[in-house]
C-alpha positions in Angstrom: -29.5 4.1 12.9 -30.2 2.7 9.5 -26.7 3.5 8.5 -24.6 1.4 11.1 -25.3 -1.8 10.1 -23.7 -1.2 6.3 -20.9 0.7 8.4 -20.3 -2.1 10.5 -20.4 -4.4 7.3 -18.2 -2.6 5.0 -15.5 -2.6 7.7 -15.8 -6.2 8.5 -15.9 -6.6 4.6 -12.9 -3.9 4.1 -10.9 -5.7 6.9 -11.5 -9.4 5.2 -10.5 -7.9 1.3 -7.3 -6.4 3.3 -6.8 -9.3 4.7 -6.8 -10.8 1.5 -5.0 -8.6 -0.5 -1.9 -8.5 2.4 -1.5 -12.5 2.2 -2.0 -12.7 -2.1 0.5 -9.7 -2.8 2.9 -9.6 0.3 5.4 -11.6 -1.6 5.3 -9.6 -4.7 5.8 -6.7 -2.4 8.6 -8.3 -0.3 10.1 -8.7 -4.2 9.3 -5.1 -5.1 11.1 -3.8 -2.0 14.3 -5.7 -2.3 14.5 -4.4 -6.0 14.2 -0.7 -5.1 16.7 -1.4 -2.3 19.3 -3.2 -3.9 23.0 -2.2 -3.8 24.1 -0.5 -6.8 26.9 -3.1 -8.2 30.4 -1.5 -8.6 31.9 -1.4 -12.4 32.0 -4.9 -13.2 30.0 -6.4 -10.7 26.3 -8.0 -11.4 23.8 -7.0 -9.4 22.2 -9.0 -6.6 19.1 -9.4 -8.2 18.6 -9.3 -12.6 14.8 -9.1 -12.3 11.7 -9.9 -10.7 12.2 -13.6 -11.3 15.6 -13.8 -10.5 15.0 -12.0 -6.6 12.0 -14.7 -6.4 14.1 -17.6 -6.9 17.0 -16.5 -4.6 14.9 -15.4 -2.5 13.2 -18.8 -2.1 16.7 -20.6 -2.1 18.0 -18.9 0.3 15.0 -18.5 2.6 12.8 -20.6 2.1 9.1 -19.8 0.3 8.4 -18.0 4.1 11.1 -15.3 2.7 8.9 -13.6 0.5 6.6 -13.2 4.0 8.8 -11.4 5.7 7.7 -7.9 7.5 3.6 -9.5 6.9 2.9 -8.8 10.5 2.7 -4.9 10.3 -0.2 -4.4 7.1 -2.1 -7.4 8.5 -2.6 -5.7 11.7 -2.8 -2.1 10.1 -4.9 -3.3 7.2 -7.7 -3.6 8.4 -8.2 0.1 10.3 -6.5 1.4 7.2 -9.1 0.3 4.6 -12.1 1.7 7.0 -10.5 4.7 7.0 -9.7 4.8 3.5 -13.0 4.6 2.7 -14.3 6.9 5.7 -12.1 9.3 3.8 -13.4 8.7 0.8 -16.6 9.2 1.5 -16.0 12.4 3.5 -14.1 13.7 0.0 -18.0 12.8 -1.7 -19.4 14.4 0.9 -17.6 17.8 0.4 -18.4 18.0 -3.3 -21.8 18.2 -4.8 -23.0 15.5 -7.3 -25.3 16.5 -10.3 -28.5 16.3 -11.2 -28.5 12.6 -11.1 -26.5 12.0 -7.6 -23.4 11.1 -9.9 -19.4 12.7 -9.3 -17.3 13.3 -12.1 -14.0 11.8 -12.6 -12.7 14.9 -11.2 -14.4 14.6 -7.8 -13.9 11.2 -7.7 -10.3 11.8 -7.7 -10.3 14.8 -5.3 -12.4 12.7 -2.8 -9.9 9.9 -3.3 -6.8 11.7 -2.7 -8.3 12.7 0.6 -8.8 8.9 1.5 -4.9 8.5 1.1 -4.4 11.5 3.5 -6.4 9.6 6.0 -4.5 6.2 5.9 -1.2 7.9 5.6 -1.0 7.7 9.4 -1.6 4.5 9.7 0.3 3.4 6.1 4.0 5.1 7.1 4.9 3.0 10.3 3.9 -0.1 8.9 5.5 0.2 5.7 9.1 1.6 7.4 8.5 -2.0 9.6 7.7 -3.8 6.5 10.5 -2.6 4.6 13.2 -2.9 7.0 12.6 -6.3 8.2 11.8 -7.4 4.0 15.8 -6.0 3.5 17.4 -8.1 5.7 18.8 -10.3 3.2 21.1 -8.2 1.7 23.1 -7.7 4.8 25.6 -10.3 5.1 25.8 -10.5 9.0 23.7 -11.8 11.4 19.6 -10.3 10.9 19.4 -6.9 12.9 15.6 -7.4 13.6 14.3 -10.3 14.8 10.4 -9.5 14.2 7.5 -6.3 13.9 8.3 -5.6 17.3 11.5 -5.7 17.8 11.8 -3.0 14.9 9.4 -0.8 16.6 11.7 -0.9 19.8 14.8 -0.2 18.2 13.5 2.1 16.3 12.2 3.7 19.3 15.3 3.2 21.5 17.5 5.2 18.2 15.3 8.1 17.0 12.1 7.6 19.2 8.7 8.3 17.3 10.5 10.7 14.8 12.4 7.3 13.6 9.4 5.3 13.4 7.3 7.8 11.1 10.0 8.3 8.7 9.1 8.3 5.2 5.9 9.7 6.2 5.9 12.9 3.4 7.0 9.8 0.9 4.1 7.9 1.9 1.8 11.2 1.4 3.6 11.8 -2.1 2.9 8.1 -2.8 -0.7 7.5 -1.7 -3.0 10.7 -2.2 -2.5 10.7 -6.0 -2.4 7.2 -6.4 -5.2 6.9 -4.1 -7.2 9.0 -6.5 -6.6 7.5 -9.4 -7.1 4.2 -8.0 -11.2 5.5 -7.4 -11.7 7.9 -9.7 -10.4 4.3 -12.0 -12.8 2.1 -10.1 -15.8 4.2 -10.4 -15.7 4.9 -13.5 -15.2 1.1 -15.1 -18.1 0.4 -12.5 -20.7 3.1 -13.7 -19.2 1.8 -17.0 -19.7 -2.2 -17.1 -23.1 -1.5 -15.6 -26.1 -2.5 -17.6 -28.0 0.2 -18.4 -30.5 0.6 -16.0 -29.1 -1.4 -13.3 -27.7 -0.7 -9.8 -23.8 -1.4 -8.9 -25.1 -4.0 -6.9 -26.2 -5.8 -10.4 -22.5 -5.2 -11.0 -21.4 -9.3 -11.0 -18.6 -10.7 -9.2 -16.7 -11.1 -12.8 -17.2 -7.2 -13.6 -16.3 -5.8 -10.1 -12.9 -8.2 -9.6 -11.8 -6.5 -13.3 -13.2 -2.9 -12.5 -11.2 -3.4 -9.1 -7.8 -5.2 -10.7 -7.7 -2.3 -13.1 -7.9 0.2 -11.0 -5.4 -1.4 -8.9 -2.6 -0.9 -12.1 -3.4 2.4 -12.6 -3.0 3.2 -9.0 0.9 1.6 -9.5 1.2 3.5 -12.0 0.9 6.3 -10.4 2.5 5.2 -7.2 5.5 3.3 -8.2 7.9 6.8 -8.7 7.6 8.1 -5.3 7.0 4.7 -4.1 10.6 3.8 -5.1 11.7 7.1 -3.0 9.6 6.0 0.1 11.6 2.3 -0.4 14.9 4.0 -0.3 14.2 6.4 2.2 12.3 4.1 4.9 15.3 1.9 4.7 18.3 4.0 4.6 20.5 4.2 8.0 20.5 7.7 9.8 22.0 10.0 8.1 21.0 9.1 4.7 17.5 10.4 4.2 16.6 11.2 7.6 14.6 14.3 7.2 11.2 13.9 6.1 
């Protein structure tokens, strides 16, 4: 009984951060998507977008700052469930392993028990994103907007492939989030235990220390991800036929 009160408070606290996080980087990621998906220019034609900057600002032109919100609806309702899982998983990936003398995992188990978190969340992760995506690429059509919002995707995704259509990109989303997910706690773990002071607890940890242990082991989880994540762009988005198999 002693345990369900800091379960019940690390997933109201989980589902706040996610919260969080969805509304901060949703327009980068509207940005990100519309750069992996961009039509390739034929000889002599420029691109639709030159950079980062460049799909921001046209972006915002031609939609208004509520463009780079597009496709928020699916991780804000997913995000929360998927960070309590995440860390379920997580925690099921410690449990599995046994810690040394001192209660402590190395950066191997760290990772092991974090690429079982992203197999957790992947369920939840591969619908939302193929929503997200889809509705963040209207833009480069030039007719009328196929989708008019989350859940009008999910029924015509239903009504043309059923569930099948719904979950693709789902091995993508496994190739992008269990190693990623690893890295992205073995990473925070290890700059936490790190930027401790000696003799202290994590929870002596400061605000200032945890936000950079966190941030940083937020890059190195792109770094990881961004290849496959590319692929589960492409592939989430492409009309049947092209990348339908999973």
């Amino acid at each position: 009984m002693s345990n369900q009160p800091s379960a019940i408070k690390d997933f109201i606290a989980g589902g706040f951060g996610g919260v969080c996080l969805v509304m901060s980087g949703h327009p980068l990621d509207t940005i990100k998507v519309r750069l992996q998906t961009m039509p390739k220019p034929t000889p002599g034609q420029l691109p639709l977008y030159t950079g980062t900057f460049d799909c921001a600002r046209k972006t915002i032109v031609k939609e208004g700052v509520l463009g780079l919100y597009k496709g928020m609806a699916a991780p804000l309702v997913g995000v929360t469930p998927m960070f309590a899982v995440c860390f379920l998983g997580f925690g099921i990936g410690k449990k599995l392993q046994t810690p040394d003398a001192d209660g402590r995992y190395s950066a191997r188990q760290l990772f092991a028990a974090g690429m079982l978190s992203g197999v957790f969340t992947t369920a939840i992760m591969a619908p939302g994103e193929r929503i997200k995506c889809l509705l963040q690429i209207q833009a480069h059509s030039s007719g009328p907007p196929k989708y008019t919002g989350t859940m009008d995707v999910v029924r015509q995704l239903y009504r043309e492939g059923g569930i099948r259509s719904i979950f693709k990109g789902t091995s993508a989303t496994l190739l992008r989030d269990v190693p990623a997910s690893g890295m992205y706690f073995m990473t925070y773990e290890w700059l936490k235990n790190t930027l401790r002071p000696a003799g202290s607890s994590s929870s002596d940890l400061g605000v200032g220390r945890t936000l950079f242990a966190g941030g940083m082991a937020g890059v190195f989880n792109w770094l990881v991800a961004i290849p496959a994540d590319v692929l589960k762009s492409r592939l989430q988005t492409g009309t049947d036929g092209q990348g339908q198999r999973n």
